[in-house]
C-alpha positions in Angstrom: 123.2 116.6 97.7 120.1 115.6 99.6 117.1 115.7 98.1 113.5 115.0 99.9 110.9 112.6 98.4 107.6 112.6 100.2 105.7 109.5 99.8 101.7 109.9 100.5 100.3 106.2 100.8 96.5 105.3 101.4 95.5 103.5 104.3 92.8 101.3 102.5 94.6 97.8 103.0 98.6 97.2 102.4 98.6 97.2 98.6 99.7 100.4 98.5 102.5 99.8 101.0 103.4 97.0 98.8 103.5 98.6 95.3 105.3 101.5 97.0 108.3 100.6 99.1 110.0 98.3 96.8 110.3 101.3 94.0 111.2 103.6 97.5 114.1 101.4 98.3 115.3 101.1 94.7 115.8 105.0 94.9 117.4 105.0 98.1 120.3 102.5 96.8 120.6 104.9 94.0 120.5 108.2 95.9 122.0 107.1 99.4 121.7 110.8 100.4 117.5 110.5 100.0 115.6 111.5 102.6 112.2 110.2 102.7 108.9 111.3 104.4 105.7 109.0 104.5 102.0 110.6 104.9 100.0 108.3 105.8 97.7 106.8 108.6 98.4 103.0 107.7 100.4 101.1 111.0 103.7 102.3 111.3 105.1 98.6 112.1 103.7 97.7 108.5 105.9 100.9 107.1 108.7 100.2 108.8 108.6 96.7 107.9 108.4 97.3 103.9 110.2 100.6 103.9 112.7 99.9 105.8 113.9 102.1 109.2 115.6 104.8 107.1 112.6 106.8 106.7 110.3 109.5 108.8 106.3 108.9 109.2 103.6 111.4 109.3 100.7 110.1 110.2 97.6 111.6 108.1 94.6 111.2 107.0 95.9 111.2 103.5 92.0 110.2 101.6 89.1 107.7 102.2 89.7 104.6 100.0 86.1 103.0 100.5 85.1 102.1 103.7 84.7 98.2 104.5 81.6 96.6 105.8 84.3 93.5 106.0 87.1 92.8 103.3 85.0 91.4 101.1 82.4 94.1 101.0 82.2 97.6 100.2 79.9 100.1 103.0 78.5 102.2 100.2 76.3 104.4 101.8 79.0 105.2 104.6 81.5 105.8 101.8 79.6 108.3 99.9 79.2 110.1 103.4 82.7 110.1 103.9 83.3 111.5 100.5 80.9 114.2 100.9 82.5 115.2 104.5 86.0 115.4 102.7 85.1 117.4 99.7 83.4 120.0 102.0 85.6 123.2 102.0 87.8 121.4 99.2 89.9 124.6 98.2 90.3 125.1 101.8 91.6 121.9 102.2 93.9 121.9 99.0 95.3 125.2 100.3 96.1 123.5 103.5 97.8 120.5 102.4 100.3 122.7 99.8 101.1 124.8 102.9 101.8 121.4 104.7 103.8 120.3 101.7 105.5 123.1 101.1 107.0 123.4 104.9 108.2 119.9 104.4 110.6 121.3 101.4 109.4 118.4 99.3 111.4 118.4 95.9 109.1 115.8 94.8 105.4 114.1 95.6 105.0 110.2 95.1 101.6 109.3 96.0 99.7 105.8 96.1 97.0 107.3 95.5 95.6 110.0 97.5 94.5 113.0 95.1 94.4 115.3 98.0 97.9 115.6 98.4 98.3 115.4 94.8 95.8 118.5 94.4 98.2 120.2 97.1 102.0 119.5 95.2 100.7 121.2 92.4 99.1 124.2 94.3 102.5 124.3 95.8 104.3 124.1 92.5 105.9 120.8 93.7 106.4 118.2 91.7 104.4 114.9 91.5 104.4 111.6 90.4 101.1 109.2 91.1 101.1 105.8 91.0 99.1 102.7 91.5 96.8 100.1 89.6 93.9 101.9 90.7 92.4 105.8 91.3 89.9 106.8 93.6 88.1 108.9 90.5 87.2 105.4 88.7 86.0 103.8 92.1 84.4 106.2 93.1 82.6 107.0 89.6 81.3 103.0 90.0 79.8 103.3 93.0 78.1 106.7 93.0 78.4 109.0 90.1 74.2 109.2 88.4 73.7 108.3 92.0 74.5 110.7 94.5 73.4 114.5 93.9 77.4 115.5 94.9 78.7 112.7 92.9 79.5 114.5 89.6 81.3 117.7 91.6 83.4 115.1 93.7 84.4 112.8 90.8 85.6 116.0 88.7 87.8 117.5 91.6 89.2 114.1 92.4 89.9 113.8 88.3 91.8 117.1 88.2 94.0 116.6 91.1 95.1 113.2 89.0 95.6 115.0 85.7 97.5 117.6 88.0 100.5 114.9 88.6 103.1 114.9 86.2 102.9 111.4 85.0 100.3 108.9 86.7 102.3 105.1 86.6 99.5 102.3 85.6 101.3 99.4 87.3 100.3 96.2 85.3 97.9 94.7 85.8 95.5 97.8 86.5 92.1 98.7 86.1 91.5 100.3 82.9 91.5 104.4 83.3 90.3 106.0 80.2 89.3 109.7 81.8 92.9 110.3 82.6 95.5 111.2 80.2 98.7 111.2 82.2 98.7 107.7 81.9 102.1 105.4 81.5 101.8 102.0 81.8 104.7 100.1 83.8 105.5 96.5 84.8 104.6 94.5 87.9 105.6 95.7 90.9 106.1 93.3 94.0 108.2 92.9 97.0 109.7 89.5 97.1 110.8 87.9 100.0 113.3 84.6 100.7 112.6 81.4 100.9 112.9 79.9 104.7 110.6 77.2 104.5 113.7 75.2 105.9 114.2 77.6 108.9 110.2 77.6 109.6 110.1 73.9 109.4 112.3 73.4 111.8 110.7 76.2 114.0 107.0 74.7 114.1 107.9 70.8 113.9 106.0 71.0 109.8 106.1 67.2 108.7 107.9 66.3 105.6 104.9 66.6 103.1 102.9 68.9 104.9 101.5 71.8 103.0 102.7 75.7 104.5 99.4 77.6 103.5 99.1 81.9 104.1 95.6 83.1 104.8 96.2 86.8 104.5 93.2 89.4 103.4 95.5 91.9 102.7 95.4 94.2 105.6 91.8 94.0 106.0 89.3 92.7 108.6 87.8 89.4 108.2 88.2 86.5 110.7 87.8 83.3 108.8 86.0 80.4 109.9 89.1 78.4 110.6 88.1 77.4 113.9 84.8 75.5 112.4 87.4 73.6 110.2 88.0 69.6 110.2 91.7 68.8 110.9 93.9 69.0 108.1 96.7 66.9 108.6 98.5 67.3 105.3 98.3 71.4 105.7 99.3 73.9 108.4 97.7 77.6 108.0 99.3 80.9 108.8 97.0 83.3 110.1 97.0 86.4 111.7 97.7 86.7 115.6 94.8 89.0 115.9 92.4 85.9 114.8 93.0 84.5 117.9 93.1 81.0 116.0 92.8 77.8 118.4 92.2 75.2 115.6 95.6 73.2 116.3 96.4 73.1 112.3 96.7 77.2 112.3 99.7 79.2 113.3 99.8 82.9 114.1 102.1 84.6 112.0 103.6 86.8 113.8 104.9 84.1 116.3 107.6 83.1 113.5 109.2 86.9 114.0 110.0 87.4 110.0 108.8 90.1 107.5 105.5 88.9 105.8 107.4 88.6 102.5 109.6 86.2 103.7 106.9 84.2 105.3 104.6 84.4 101.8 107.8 83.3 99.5 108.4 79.9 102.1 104.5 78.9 101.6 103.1 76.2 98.9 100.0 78.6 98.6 98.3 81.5 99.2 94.3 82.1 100.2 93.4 85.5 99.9 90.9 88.4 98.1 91.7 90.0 95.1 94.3 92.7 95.4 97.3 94.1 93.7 99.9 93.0 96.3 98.5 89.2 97.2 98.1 88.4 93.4 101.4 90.1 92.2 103.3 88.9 95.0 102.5 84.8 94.8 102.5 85.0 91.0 106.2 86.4 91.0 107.4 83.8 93.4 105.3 80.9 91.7 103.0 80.3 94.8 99.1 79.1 93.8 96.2 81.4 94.8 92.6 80.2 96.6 90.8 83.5 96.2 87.2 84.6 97.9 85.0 86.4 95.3 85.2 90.3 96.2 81.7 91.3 94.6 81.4 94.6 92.7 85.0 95.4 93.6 85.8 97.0 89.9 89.6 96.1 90.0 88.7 92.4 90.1 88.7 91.4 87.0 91.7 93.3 85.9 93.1 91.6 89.0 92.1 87.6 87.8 92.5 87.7 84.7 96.2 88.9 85.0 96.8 86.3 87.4 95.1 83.1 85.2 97.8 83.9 82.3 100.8 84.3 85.1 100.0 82.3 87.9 97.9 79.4 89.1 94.9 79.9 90.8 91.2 79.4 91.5 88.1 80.8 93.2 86.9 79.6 96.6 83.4 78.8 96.6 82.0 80.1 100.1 80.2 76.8 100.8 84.1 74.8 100.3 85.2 77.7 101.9 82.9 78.1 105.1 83.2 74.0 106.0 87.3 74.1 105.0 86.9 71.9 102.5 89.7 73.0 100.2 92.8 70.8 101.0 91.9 68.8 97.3 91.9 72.1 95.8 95.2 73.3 97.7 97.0 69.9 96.2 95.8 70.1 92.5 96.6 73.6 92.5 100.4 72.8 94.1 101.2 70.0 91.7 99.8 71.8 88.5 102.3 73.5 86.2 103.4 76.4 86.7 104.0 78.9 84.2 107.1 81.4 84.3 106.7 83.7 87.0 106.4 87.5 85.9 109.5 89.6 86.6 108.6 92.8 88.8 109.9 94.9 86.6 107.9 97.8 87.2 110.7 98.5 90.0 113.3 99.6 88.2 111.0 101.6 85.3 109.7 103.5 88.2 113.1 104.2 89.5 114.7 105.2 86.2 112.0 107.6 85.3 112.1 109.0 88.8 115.9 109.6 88.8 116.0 110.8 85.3 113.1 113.3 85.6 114.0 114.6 89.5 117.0 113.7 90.5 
């Protein structure tokens, strides 16, 4: 029997492709009849990548997220604009989205984390799971609510539309969310990739010795200033294509033509920003994080002090950072111990409860 699971994702950086798609593919080994629909406006090579080519894609504006003065900062102002401009006509809106949801004969909702779509599944009498380590109700009640005039109306229609899901999966570690109570708390969730270190190597001429180093923000735009750096000769940097690096220690990712998680699991470390999928990800596979300081982000701390009890890392400070002097700290971190990596065994809690409930 085919069933039909509708996946909405938001757009605001790949952590929510990332905690999404491996629990997606667990249910389509389980139910090879599946068919699955993704809502969402994040790049279709990025969904196809981590979901696979066995799915459909809607692109839609599925919520706001925050909007990013860079990936380290948060536009406030031009957030709470945005938020105002999508609450406006909100039943309206609701009422469209169920009549969206209900021509896609969804039999059930998954969604990391737009509410919208959650508000319409349950106008539509279909069913709903949510899911992530964040909501957009506790962000957006840090930045604005006692601020903004708006603030208290948006907050509680972005509240409801959580309550409205059947269950609302807390993937560990998440931010604390005491104003919902629909709460289940899971396990890690990460995609893992394979080691080909060997097979990269061999690609780029990487000395024996040399250090394979990621600089990833996540999906997010911030151009690092690698090309100021010194050479490094015991490190070579992956970086983005779109950085259009010329410092001869850097290669652009997407020259090596492999999935990012296979890339991530071949490097000795990872320098990144605090999110889900970066932090999750390199602590599963054992690889040490450099992290930038992402100020009055409220998943932070959640975030670091997860990954200090089940990973190795430290904090970049932006002077080391802006002059690249950090190869020290990229060796003391590599030839620490290590503790046991986590298990992402959020996977297959997800998947039980999904198939047990649903399907």
């Amino acid at each position: 029997m085919t069933r039909h699971l509708v996946v909405a994702l938001s757009s605001h950086g790949f952590g929510h492709i990332g905690q999404t798609a491996p629990i997606v593919r667990a249910l389509q080994k389980r139910l090879p009849n599946l068919r699955v629909t993704i809502r969402s406006n994040a790049p279709k090579d990025k969904l196809l990548e981590r979901f696979g080519q066995n799915i459909d894609i809607q692109p839609t504006n599925t919520d706001i997220g925050m909007i990013q003065a860079s990936a380290l900062q948060v536009s406030e102002n031009e957030s709470a604009e945005a938020y105002r401009d999508f609450h406006t006509h909100w039943e309206d809106k609701v009422s469209a989205e169920a009549s969206q949801l209900s021509a896609l004969d969804a039999d059930l909702l998954l969604a990391n984390v737009p509410y919208l779509a959650l508000a319409g599944a349950k106008r539509a009498n279909i069913p709903s799971i949510a899911m992530c380590s964040l909501n957009w109700a506790d962000i957006y009640k840090h930045y604005f609510l006692n601020v903004r005039p708006e603030a208290d109306t948006i907050f509680q229609q972005i509240l409801a539309a959580y309550q409205g899901a059947h269950v609302f999966l807390q993937l560990t570690p998440s931010m604390s969310m005491p104003d919902l109570h629909n709460t289940q708390v899971i396990g890690p969730v990460a995609q893992l990739g394979e080691n080909r270190k060997t097979e990269i190597a061999s690609q780029i001429g990487l000395h024996p010795g040399q250090r394979l180093v990621m600089l990833s923000l996540g999906g997010m735009d911030l151009h690092l200033p690698v090309h100021s750096w010194p050479r490094q000769p015991g490190v070579r940097f992956i970086v983005p294509t779109a950085w259009h690096s010329q410092h001869p220690d850097t290669l652009d990712l997407e020259s090596l033509n492999m999935p990012f998680a296979d890339v991530l699991a071949s490097c000795d470390a990872l320098i990144t920003k605090p999110g889900y999928g970066s932090f999750v990800e390199a602590a599963c596979l054992g690889i040490p994080v450099l992290y930038l300081q992402r100020k009055n982000w409220p998943e932070v701390d959640c975030l670091t002090d997860w990954l200090k009890l089940h990973g190795r890392c430290i904090e970049i400070q932006p002077d080391d950072f802006a002059t690249g002097n950090i190869v020290n700290i990229i060796e003391t971190l590599c030839i620490s111990k290590a503790p046991t990596p986590p298990r992402p065994d959020g996977i297959e809690q997800a998947a039980n409860l999904i198939v047990r409930q649903f399907f």
